[in-house]
N, C-alpha and C positions, 0 to 999 in steps of 0.2 A: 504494500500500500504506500512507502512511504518512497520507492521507488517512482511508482506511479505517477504519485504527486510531484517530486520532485522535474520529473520529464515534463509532465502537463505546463508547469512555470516555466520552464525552458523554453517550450514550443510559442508559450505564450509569449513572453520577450520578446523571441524570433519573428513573430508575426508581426505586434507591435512597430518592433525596430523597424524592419521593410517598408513602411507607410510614411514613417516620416524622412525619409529618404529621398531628396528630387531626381537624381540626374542617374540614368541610366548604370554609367560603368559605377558609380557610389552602390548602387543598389545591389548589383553584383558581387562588388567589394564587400557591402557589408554584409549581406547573404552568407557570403565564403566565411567572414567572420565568426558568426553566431551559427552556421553549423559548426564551424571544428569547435565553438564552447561548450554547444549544445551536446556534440559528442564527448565532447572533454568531462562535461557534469555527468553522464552516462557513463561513463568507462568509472568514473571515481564513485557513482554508487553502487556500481555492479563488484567494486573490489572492496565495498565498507559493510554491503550486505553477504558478500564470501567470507568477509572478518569476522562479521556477528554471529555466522553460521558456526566456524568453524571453534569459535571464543565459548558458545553455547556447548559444542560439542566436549569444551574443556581444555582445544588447544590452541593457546594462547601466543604460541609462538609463531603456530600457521594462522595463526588470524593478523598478528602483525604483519605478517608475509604478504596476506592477500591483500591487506591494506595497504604495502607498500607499492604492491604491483597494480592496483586500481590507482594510483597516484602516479606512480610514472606512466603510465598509458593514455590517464586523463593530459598529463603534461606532455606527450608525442603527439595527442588530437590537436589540444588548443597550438602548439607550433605547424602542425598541418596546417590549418586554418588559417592561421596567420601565414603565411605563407602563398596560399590561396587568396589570400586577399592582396597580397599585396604584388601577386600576378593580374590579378583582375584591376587593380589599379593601376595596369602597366597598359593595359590592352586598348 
């Protein structure tokens, strides 16, 4: 559920953001933007919800683990992304 939510908010931004945007290649840009966050905030609760999982299970050590690998994953989206945009700001 709190997954869910979490995405829902995401997506919601992302919609938001797109509208106040004027100029064609901006729009793009920030498109590229807010998905690689959008993926970014994804990646780091898919590795905070294998932490709780595995924390519940008792091990503490692989939940850090998973936590660390939802964070560096979420942190390789958001430099996609960025990146992405700032191809799309080049075009």
């Amino acid at each position: 559920m709190r997954t869910f939510t979490i995405v829902a908010i995401t997506f919601l931004f992302v919609f938001v953001g797109i509208q106040r945007v004027a100029q064609a290649d901006e729009v793009k840009a920030a498109v590229e933007d807010m998905k690689g966050k959008a993926n970014a905030n994804i990646e780091k609760t898919k590795g905070e919800a294998k932490a709780l999982t595995e924390e519940a299970k008792g091990n503490k050590v692989s939940g850090a683990m998973e936590r660390a690998k939802g964070k560096t994953k979420a942190a390789g989206e958001r430099i996609k992304g960025e990146a992405k945009e700032l191809k799309a700001k080049t075009e």
